[in-house]
Z-matrix of the N, CA and C atoms (Angstrom, degrees):
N
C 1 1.448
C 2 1.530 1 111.43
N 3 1.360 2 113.55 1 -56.31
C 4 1.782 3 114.73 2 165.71
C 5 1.490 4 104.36 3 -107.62
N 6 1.328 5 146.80 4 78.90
C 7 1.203 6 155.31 5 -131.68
C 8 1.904 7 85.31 6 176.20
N 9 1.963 8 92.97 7 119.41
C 10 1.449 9 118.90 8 166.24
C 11 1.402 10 107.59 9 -59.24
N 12 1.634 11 115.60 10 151.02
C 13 1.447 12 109.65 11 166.45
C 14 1.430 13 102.40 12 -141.82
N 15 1.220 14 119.71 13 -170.59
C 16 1.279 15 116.86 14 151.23
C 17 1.540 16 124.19 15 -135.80
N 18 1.039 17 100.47 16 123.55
C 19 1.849 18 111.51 17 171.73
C 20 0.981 19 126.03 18 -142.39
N 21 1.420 20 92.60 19 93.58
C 22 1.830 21 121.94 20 -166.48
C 23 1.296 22 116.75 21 83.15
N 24 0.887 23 128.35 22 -14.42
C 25 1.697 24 139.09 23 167.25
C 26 1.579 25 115.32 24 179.62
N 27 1.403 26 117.55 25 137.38
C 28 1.195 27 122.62 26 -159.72
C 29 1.657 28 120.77 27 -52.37
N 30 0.975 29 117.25 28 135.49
C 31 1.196 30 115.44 29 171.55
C 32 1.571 31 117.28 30 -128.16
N 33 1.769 32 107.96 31 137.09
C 34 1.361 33 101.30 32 -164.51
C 35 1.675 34 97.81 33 -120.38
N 36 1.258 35 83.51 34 159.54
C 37 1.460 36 97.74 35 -172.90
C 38 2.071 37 99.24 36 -137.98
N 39 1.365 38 117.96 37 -141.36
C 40 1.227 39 103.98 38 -152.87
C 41 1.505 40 106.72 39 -124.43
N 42 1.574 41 114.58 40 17.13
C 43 1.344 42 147.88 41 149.19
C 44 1.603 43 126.34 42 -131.80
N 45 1.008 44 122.54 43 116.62
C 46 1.583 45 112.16 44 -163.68
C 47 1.811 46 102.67 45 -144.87
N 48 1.219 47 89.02 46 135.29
C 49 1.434 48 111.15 47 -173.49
C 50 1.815 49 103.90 48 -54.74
N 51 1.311 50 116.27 49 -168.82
C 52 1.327 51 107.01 50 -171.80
C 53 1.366 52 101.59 51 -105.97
N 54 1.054 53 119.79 52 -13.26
C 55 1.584 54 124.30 53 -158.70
C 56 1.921 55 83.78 54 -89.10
N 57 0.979 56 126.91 55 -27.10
C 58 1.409 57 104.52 56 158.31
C 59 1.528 58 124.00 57 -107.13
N 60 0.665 59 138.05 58 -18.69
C 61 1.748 60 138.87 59 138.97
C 62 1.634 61 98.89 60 140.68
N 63 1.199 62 109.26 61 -179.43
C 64 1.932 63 113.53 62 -153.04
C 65 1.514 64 111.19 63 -92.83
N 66 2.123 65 99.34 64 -1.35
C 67 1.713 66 100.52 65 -173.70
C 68 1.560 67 106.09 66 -61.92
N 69 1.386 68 120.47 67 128.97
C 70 1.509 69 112.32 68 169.71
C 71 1.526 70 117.64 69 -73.20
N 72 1.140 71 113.49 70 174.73
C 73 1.516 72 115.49 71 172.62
C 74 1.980 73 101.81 72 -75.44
N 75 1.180 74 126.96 73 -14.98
C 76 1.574 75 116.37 74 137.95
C 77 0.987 76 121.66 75 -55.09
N 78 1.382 77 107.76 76 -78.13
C 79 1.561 78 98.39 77 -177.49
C 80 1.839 79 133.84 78 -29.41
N 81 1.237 80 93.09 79 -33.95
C 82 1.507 81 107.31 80 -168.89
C 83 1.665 82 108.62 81 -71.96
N 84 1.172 83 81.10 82 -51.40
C 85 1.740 84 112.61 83 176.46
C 86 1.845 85 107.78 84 -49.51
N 87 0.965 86 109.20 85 -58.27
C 88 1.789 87 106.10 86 178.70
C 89 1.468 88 111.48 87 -69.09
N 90 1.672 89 108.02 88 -50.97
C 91 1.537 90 98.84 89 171.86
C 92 1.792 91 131.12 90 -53.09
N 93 1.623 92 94.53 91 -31.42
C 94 1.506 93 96.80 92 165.44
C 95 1.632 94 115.52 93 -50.92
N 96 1.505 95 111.23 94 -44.30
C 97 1.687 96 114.66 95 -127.08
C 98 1.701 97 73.67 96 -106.22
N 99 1.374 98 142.61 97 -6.71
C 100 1.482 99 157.46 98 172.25
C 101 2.103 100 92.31 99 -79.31
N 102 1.050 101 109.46 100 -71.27
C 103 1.636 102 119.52 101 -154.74
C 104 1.511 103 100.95 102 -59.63
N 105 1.033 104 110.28 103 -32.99
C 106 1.899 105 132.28 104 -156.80
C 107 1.294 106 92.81 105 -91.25
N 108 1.085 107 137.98 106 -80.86
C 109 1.611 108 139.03 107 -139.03
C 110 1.037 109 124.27 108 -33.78
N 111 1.616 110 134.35 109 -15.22
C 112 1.500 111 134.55 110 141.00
C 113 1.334 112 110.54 111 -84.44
N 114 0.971 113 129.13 112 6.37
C 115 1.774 114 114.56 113 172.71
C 116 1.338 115 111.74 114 -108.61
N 117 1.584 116 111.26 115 -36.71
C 118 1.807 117 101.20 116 167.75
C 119 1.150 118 127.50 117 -112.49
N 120 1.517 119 122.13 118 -167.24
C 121 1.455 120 121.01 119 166.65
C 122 1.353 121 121.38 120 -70.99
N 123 0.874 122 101.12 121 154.85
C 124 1.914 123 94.30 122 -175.70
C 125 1.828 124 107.35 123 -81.68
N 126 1.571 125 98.49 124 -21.42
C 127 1.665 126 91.74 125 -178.80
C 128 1.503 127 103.44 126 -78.73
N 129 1.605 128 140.83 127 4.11
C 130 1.126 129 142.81 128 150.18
C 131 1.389 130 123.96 129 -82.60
N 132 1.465 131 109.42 130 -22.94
C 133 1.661 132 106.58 131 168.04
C 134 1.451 133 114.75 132 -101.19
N 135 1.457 134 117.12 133 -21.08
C 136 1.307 135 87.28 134 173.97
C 137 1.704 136 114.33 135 -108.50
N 138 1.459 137 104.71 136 37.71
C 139 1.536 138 110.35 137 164.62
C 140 1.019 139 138.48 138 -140.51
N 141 1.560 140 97.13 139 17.78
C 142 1.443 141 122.26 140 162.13
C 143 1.758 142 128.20 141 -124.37
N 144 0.989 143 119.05 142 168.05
C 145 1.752 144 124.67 143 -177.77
C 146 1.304 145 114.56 144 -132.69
N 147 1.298 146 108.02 145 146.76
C 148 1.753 147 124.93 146 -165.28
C 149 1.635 148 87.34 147 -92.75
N 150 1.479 149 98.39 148 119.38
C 151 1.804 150 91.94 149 172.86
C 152 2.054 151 104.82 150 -121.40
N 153 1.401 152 110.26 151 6.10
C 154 1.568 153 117.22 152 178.62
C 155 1.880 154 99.63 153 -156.86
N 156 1.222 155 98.18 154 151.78
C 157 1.889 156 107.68 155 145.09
C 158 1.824 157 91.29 156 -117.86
N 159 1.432 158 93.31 157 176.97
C 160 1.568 159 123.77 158 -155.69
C 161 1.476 160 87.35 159 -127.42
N 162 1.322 161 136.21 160 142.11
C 163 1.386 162 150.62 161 151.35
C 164 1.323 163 121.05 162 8.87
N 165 1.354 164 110.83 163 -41.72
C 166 1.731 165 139.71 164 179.45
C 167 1.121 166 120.97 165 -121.43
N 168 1.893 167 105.17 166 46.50
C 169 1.354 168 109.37 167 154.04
C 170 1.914 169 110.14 168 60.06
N 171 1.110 170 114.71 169 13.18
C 172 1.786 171 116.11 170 177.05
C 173 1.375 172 95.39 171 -97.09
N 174 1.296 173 102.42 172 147.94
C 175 1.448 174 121.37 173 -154.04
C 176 2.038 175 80.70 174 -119.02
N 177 1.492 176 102.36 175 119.30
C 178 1.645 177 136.43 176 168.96
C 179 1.446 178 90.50 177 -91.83
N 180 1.719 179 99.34 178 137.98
C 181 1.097 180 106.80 179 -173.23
C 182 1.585 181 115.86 180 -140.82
N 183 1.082 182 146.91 181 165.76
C 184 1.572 183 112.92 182 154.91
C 185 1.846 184 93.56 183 -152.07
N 186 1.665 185 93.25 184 132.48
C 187 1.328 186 110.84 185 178.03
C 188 1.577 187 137.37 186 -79.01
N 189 1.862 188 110.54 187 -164.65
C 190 1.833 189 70.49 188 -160.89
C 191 1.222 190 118.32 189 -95.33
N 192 1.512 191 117.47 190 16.33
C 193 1.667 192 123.04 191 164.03
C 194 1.519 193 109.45 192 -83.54
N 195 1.176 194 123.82 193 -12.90
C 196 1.870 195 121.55 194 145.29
C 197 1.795 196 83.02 195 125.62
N 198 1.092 197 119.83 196 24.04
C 199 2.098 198 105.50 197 -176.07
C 200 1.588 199 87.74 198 -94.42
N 201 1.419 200 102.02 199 148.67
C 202 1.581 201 113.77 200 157.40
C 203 1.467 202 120.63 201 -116.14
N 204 1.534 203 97.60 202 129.59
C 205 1.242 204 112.38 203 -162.57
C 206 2.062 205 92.84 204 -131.57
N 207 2.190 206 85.60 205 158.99
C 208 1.534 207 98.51 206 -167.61
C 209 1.393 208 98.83 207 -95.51
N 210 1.336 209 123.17 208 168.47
C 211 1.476 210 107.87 209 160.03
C 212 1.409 211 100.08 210 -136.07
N 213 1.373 212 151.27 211 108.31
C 214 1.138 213 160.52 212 159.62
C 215 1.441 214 114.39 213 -50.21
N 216 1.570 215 109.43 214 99.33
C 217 1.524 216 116.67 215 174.90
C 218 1.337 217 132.90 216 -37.29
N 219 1.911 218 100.40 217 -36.34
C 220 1.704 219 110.17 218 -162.17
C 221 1.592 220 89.69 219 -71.65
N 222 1.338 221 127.73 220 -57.79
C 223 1.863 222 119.21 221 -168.64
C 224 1.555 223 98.33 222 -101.35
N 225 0.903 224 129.54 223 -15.63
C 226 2.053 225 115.64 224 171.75
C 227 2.050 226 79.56 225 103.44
N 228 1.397 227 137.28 226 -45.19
C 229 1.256 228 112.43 227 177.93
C 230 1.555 229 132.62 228 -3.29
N 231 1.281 230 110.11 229 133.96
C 232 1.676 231 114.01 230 177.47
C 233 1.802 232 103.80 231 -130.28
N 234 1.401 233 96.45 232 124.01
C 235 1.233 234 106.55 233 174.87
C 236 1.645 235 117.59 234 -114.18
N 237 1.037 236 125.46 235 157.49
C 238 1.408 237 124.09 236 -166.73
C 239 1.829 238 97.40 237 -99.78
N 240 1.001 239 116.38 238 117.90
C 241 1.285 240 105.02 239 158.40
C 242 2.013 241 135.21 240 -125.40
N 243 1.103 242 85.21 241 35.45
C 244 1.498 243 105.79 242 170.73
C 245 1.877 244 118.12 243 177.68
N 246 0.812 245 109.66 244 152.89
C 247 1.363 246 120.92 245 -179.70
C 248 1.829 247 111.16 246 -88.11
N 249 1.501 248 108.98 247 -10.47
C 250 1.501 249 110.94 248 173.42
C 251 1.280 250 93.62 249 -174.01
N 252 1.803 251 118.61 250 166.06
C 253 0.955 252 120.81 251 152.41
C 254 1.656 253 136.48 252 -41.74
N 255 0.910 254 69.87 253 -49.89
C 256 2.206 255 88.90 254 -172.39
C 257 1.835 256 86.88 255 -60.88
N 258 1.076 257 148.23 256 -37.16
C 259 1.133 258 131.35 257 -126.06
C 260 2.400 259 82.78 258 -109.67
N 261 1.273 260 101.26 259 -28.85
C 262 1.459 261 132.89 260 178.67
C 263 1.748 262 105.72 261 -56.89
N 264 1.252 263 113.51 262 -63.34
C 265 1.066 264 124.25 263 173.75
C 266 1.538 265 117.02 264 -62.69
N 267 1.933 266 125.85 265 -31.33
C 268 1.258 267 117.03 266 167.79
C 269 1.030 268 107.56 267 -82.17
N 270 1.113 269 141.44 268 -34.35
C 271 1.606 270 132.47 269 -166.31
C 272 1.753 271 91.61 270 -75.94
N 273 1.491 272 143.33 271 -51.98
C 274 1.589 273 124.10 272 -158.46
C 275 1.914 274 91.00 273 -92.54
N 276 1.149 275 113.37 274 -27.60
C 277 1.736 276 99.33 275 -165.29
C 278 1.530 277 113.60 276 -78.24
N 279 1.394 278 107.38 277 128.35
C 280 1.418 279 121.29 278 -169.78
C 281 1.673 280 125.14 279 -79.14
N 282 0.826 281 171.26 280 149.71
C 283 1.612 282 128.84 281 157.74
C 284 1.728 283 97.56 282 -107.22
N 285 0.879 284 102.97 283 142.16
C 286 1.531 285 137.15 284 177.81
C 287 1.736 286 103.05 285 -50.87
């Protein structure tokens, strides 16, 4: 029920299998809102949650009108890459 999965790229939640590793979506969430705090606004860190990283360590995020957005460590950049979760999961999840 709160159990990480992956579809199309890992997603963590507040039990997570091993095949995506034991960081919770807390965990993720403070280290974001820790790494960031001179690079963003605070009404973006403290009203949003880290629910993935991306290959390169960028912390996926989605805010509190429900969009998920990337944030690229090397320049602090934020890109939007979905308009909702649900919409996140059809565009990367494949079916087999």
């Amino acid at each position: 029920m709160f159990g990480g999965a992956y579809a199309g790229l890992a997603i963590h939640a507040f039990s997570n299998g091993s095949s995506i590793g034991n960081e919770t979506v807390v965990d993720l969430t403070l280290d974001f809102r820790q790494q960031y705090k001179d690079w963003l606004a605070p009404t973006i860190l403290d009203t949003s949650y880290v629910i993935s990283m991306d290959g390169g360590g960028n912390p996926i995020f989605i805010d509190s009108l429900g969009k998920v957005f990337i944030c690229y460590h090397d320049s602090g950049e934020i890109k939007q890459l979905a308009n909702s979760f649900e919409l996140l999961i059809e565009e990367n999840f494949c079916e087999w």
